[in-house]
Structure formats: structure tokens, C-alpha cells
C-alpha positions in Angstrom: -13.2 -0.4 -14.8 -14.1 0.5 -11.1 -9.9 1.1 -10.6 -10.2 3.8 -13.3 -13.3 5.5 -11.5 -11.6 6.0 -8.1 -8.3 6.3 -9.6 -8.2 10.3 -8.5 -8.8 9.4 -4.9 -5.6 6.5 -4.5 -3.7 9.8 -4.4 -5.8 11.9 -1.6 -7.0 8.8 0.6 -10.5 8.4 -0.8 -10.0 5.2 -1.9 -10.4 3.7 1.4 -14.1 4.7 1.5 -14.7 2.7 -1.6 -17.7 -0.4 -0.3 -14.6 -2.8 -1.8 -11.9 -1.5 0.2 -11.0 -2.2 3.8 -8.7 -0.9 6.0 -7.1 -2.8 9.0 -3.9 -1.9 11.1 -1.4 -5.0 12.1 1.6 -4.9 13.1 3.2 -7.4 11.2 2.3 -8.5 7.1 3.1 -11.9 5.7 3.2 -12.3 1.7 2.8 -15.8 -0.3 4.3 -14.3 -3.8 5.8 -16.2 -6.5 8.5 -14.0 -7.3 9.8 -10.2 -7.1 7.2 -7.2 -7.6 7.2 -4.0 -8.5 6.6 -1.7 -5.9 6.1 2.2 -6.2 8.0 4.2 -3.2 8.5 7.6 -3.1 8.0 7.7 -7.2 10.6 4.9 -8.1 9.9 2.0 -8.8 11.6 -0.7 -7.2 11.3 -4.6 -8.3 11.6 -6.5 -4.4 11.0 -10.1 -3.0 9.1 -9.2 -0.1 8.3 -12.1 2.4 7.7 -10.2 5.5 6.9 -6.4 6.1 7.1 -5.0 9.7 4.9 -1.9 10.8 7.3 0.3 13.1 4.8 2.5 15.3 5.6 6.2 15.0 8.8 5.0 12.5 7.6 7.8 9.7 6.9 11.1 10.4 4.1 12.6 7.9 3.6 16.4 7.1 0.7 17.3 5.6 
């Protein structure tokens, strides 16, 4: 129920002021999954086994 409350601000950022919500930068994240997920990017969905993700600094350029 609190997901539907603060579902507005997942799209402007607000989320991360929510008391459950923390934020932390890394360069590197490791997943345990069981399987494939489906991961939103860009709009599309896209089902991936994800084992490692690598944080490339200054890799994206974002215009706001």
C-alpha cells in the first residue's frame, strides 16, 4: 500500500526521500537471483540474468 502512495514521485526522484528508501553510490553491484527478471529501460521491457552490474562514472549523459 505505501508503493501506491509514493508511486507519483518513482517518476520525478521523490521517492528517494521516502524514511524506507536509501540511497548509496558504489561502483560495482552484485545480485544473488534465481532466474531472469524483468527489467524496465527506456520503456521496454526486457527479461535479463543479471549477475553483475558495473557503474561507468560519467558513462550517461542526462538532460534535464
Amino acid at each position: 500500500m505505501g508503493l501506491i502512495r509514493i508511486l507519483g514521485a518513482l517518476y520525478d526522484g521523490g521517492h528517494t526521500r521516502h524514511p524506507l528508501a536509501a540511497r548509496r553510490e558504489v561502483k560495482r553491484i552484485d545480485f544473488q537471483l534465481d532466474g531472469p527478471v524483468d527489467v524496465m529501460i527506456d520503456g521496454e521491457v526486457l527479461t535479463l540474468h543479471c549477475e553483475t552490474l558495473d557503474v561507468l562514472p560519467s558513462a550517461l549523459s542526462v538532460v534535464v
